[in-house]
C-alpha positions, 0 to 999 in steps of 0.5 A: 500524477501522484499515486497512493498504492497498497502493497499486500505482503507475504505476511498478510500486512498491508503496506501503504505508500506513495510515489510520482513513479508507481512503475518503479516503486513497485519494481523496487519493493518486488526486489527488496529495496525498500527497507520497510517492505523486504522483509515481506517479500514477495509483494502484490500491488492490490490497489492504487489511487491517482491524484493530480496534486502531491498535497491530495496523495500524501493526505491520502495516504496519512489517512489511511495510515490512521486506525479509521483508514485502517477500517476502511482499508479492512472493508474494501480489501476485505477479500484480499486480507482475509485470504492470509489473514492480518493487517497493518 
């Protein structure tokens, strides 16, 4: 299985990645690994989406990458953001 993620940081951003393992992906975001989100620490995994095919998830997430997935992401997490406010 693929995986999509969203991670929401301290900061109030949304990070969106993608992964074969989201176990270990997680753990190496909530340590700080991950270049693009240790400055945002701590991390909270608020959502993910499984996908059979690599192609299908890495799509996935470009999309929602782009300003119409951020809308989207702004509507269906619309809860989530707004407790810190702020997206990217």
């Amino acid at each position: 299985m693929y995986y999509v993620y969203l991670l929401k940081l301290s900061n109030g951003d949304i990070y969106k990645g993608s992964t074969m393992n989201i176990q270990n992906r997680i753990k190496e975001h909530e340590v700080g690994k991950v270049r693009s989100t240790k400055h945002g620490l701590p991390v909270i995994l608020i959502g993910y989406e499984a996908y059979q095919l690599k192609s299908d998830a890495l799509r996935r997430e470009k999309f929602l990458k782009t300003t119409e997935g951020l809308r989207l992401l702004r509507q269906q997490f619309r809860d989530i953001i707004m407790k810190t406010g702020g997206v990217a």
